[in-house]
C-alpha positions as CSV (number, residue, x, y, z in Angstrom):
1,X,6.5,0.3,16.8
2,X,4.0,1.9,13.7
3,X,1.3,-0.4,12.6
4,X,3.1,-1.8,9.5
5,X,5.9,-3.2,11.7
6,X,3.3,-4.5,13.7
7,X,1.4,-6.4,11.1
8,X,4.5,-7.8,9.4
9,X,5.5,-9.7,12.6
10,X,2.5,-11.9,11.8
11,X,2.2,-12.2,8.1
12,X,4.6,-15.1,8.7
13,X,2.5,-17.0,11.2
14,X,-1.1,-17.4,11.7
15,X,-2.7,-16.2,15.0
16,X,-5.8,-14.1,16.7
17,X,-4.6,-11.0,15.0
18,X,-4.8,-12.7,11.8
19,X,-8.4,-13.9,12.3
20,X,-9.5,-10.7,13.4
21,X,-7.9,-9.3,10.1
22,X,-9.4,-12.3,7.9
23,X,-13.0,-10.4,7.1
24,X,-10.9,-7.6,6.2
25,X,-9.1,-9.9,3.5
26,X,-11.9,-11.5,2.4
27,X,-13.0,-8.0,1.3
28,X,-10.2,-6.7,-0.5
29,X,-10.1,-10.0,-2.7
30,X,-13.3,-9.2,-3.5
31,X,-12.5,-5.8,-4.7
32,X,-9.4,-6.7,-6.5
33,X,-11.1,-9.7,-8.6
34,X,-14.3,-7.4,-9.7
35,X,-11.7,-5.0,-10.4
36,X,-9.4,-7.0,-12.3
37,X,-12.6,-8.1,-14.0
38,X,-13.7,-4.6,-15.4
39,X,-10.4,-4.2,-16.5
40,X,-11.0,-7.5,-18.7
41,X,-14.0,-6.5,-19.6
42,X,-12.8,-3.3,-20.9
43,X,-14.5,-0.9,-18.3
44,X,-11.5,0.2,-17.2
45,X,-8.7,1.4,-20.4
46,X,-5.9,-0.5,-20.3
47,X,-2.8,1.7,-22.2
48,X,-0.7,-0.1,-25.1
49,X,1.9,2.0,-27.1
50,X,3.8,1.0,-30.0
51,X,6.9,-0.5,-27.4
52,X,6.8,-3.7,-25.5
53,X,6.9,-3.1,-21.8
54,X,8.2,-5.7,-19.1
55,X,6.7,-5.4,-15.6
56,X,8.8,-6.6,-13.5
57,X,6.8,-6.9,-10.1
58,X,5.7,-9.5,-6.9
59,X,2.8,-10.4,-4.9
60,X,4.4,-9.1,-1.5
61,X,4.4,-5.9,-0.3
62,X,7.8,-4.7,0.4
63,X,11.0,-5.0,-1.1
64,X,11.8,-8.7,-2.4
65,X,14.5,-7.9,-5.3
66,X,12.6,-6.1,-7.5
67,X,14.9,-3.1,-8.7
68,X,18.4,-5.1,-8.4
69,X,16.5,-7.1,-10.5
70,X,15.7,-4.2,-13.0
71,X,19.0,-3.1,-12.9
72,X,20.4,-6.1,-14.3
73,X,17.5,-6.7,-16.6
74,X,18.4,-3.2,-18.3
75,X,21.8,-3.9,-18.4
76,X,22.0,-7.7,-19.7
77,X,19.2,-6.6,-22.4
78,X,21.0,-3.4,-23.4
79,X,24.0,-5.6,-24.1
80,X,21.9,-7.4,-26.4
81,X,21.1,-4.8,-28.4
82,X,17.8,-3.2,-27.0
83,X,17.5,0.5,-25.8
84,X,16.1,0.0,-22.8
85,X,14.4,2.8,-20.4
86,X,12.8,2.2,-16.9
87,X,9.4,4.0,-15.6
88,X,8.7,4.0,-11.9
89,X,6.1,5.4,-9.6
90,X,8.6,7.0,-8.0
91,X,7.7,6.1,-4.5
92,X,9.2,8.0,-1.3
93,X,9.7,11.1,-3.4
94,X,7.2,14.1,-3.7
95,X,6.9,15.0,-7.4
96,X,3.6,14.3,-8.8
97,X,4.0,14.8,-12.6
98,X,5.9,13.0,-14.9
99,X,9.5,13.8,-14.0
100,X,12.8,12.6,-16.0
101,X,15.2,11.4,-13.6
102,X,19.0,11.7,-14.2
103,X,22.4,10.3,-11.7
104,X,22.3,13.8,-10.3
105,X,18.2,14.0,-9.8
106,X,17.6,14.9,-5.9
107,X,16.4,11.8,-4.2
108,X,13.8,13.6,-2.0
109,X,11.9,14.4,-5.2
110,X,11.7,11.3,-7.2
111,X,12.4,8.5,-4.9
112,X,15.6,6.3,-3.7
113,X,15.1,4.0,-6.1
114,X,14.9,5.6,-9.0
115,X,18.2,7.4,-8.9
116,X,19.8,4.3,-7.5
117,X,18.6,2.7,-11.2
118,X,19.4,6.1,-13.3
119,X,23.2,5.1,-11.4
120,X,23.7,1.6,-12.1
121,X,21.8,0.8,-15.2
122,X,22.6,4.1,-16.8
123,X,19.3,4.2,-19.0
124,X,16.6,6.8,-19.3
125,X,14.6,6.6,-16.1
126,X,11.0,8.7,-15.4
127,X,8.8,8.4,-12.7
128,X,5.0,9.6,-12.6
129,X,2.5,8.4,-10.1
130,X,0.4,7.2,-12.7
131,X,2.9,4.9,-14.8
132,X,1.0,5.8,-18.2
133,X,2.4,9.4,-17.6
134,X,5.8,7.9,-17.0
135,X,5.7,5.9,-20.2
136,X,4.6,9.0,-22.4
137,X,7.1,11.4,-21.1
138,X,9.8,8.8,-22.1
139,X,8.9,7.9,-25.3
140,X,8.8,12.0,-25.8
141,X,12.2,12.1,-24.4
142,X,13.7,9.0,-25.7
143,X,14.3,7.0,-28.2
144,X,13.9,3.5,-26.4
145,X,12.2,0.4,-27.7
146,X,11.5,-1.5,-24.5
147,X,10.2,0.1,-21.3
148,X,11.2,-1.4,-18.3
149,X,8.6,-0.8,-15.4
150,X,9.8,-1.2,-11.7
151,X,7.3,-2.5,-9.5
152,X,4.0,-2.6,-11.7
153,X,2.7,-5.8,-11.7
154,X,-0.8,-5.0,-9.8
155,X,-1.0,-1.6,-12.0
156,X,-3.3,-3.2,-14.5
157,X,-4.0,0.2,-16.5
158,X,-0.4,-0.5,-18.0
159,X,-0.6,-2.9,-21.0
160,X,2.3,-5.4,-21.1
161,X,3.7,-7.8,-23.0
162,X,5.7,-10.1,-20.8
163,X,5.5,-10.0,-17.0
164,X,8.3,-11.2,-14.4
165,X,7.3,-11.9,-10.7
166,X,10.5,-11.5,-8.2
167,X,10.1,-13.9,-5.1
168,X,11.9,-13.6,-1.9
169,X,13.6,-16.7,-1.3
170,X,13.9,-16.1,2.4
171,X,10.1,-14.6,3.5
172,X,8.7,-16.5,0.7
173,X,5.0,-15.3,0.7
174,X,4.4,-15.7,4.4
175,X,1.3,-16.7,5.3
176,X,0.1,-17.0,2.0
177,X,-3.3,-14.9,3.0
178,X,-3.9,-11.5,1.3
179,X,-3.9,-8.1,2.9
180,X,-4.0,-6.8,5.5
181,X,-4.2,-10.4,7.4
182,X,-1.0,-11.6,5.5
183,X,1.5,-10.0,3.1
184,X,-0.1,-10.4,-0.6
185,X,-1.6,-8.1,-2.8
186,X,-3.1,-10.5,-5.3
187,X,-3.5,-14.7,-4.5
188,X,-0.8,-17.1,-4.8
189,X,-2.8,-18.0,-8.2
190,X,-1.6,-15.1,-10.1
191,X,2.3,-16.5,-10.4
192,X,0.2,-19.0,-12.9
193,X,-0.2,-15.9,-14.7
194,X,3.0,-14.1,-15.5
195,X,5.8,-15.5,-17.7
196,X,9.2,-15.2,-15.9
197,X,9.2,-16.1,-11.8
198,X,12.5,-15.2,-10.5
199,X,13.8,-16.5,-6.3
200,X,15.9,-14.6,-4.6
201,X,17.9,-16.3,-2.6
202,X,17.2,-19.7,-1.3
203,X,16.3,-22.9,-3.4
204,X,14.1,-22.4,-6.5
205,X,11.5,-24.3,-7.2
206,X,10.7,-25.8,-10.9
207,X,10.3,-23.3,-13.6
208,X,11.9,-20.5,-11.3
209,X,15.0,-18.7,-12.2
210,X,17.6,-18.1,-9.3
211,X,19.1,-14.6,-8.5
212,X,21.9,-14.0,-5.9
213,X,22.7,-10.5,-4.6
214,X,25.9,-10.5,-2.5
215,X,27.9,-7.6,-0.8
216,X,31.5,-6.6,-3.2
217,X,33.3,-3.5,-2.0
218,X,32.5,-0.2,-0.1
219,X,32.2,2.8,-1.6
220,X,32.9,6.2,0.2
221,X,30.6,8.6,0.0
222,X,32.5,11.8,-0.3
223,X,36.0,10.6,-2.0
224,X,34.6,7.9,-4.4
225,X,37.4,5.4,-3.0
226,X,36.2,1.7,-3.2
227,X,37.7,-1.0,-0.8
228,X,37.1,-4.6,-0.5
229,X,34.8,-5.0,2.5
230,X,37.6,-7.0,4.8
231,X,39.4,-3.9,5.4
232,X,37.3,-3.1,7.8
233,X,37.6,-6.2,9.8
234,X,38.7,-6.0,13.9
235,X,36.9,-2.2,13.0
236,X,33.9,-1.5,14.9
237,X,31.3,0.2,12.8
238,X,27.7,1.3,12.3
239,X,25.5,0.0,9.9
240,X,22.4,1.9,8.6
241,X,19.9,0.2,6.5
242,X,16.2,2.2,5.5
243,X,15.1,-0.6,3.8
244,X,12.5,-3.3,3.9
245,X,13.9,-5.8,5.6
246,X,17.1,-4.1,7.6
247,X,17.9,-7.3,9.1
248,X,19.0,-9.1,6.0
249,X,21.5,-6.2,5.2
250,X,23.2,-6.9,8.8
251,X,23.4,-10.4,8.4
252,X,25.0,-9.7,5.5
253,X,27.8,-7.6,7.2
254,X,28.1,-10.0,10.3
255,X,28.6,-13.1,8.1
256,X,31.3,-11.4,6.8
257,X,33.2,-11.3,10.2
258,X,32.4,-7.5,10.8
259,X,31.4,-5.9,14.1
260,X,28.5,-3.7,13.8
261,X,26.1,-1.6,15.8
262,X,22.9,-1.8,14.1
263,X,20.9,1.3,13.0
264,X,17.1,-0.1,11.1
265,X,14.8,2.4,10.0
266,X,11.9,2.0,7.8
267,X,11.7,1.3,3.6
268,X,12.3,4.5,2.0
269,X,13.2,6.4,5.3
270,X,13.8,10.1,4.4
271,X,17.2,10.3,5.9
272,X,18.6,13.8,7.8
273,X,22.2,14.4,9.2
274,X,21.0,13.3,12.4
275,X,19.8,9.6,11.9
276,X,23.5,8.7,12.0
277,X,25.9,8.5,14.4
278,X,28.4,11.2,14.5
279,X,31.6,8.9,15.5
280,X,34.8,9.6,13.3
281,X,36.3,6.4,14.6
282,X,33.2,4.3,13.7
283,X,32.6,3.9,10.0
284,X,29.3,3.8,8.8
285,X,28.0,0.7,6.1
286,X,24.7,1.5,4.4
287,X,23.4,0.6,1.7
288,X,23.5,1.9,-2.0
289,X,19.6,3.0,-1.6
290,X,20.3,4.5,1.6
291,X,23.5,6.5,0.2
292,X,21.9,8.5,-2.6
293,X,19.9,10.1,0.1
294,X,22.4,10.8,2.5
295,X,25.4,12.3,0.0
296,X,24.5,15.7,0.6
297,X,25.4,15.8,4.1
298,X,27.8,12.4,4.0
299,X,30.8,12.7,6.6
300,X,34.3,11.1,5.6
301,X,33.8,7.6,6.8
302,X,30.1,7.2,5.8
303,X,30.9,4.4,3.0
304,X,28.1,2.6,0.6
305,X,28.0,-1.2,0.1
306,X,27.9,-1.9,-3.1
307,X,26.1,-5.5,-4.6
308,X,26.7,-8.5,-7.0
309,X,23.6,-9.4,-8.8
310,X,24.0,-12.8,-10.7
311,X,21.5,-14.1,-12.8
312,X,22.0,-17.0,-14.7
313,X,22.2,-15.9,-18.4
314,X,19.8,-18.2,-19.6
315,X,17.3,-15.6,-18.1
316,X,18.4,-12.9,-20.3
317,X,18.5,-16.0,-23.1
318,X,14.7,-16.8,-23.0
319,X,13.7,-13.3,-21.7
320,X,15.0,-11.7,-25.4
321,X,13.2,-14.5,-27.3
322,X,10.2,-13.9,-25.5
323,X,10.3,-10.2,-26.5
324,X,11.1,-10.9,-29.5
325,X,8.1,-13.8,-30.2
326,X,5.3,-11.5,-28.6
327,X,6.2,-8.4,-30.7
328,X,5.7,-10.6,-33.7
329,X,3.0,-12.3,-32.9
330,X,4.6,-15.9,-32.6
């Protein structure tokens, strides 16, 4: 077990690991107030350009949401007449620089994430380890008039206009302490602070916005064919999940009635031929993020579970107003 599986078995709970961490909290808190201080203050440049950008972040670390979430953003806004693009930091892959990424961009150099977005949303997407690069490099490139940013909501060098924060319905925020004794980047107090708070999964709470994302049909990696997930009932199979919480994508699978032998590896494993099981009478589920790394070497009955986002469309409603109302100054 690495250290970060080891720490996230107690972010939910309290206990003597989490004392002995506290100190260690109570110290980055410190830092990240003085430094979101200096950047108040002006010390530190904050970047604005002459399009509104949405950050579209959470307090958490790990995955909680936020690129299905981006996805659909882009999408529902595009269809409302905006020319959306996405910046990311790109991480997982190994470029550096400000790189444009495209369906076909290898996954190993950008990140999962951001081809899985240049896929589904089918807007301009450029990654940079410093998002300012990412932002320049697409307003070069493009001609978009919102920039979508996956996963920037603690970069405070980005200026913004409207901020959403994605929630994990399930893990919530654990328990509630900062890093490294509990699972937040920035206090509980910060949701005060940003304009849209969207749950995924479970119950929200007042003033929240609720997002479902729910298996539809399996995709095959090396014919294209799509299938509703049933056929592969009575059939047993492997399923492979690099992601966050690996767990959640099994449930998934067994609540639908399927047999499965699990396969978990880490968020943004850097998958190789060999992770998988070579069985041609076992089909192997993964997810979407998963398959865009594992195409080049995908084997006939390696399929890719592809997901229902639903938001409710009084998001998208309030979330173009809002644009609208801060780039006017009303």
């Amino acid at each position: 077990m690495n250290v970060a599986a080891g720490l996230q078995r107690h972010w939910n709970r309290i206990d003597a690991l989490t004392l002995l961490l506290l100190p260690l909290s109570i110290c980055y808190g410190l830092i990240i107030s003085i430094r979101a201080l200096l950047y108040k203050l002006g010390v530190f440049r904050v970047r604005h350009w002459n399009v509104p950008i949405l950050v579209v972040g959470n307090l958490t670390v790990g995955g909680s949401g936020k690129t299905p979430l981006v996805i659909e953003l882009a999408r529902g806004l595009r269809a409302r007449g905006w020319r959306p693009g996405v910046v990311s930091r790109g991480y997982g892959g190994i470029s550096k620089g400000p790189t444009t990424v495209t369906a076909a961009t290898d996954p190993f150099l950008v990140g999962d994430e951001p081809v899985l977005i240049a896929r589904e949303a089918q807007v301009p997407v450029v990654v940079a380890r410093k998002r300012a690069k990412a932002v320049d490099r697409l307003l070069q490139e493009t001609e978009v008039n919102l920039v979508i940013a996956d996963d920037g909501l603690q970069h405070l060098a980005l200026g913004r206009v409207v901020e959403i924060a994605v929630i994990d319905g399930v893990t919530g925020h654990g328990n509630g302490l900062l890093l490294p004794a509990g699972p937040l980047r920035e206090p509980l107090r910060r949701l005060e602070r940003v304009d849209i708070r969207v749950r995924r999964g479970g119950q929200p709470e007042e003033g929240e916005y609720p997002m479902s994302i729910n298996p539809s049909l399996a995709r095959n990696l090396v014919s294209g064919q799509e299938v509703e997930l049933v056929e592969f009932s009575g059939v047993p199979l492997v399923a492979v999940a690099g992601i966050h919480q690996p767990e959640r994508f099994f449930s998934t699978l067994r609540n639908l009635g399927l047999e499965i032998q699990e396969k978990g590896f880490s968020d943004h494993h850097a998958f190789q031929a060999s992770d998988i099981p070579q069985a041609p009478e076992r089909p192997v589920l993964m997810t979407a993020k998963d398959a865009v790394k594992c195409e080049p070497f995908a084997q006939e009955n390696w399929w890719a579970v592809k997901q229902v986002v639903t938001i409710p469309q009084e998001l998208l409603s309030n979330l173009d107003n809002l644009l609208e109302r801060r780039i006017h100054g009303s």
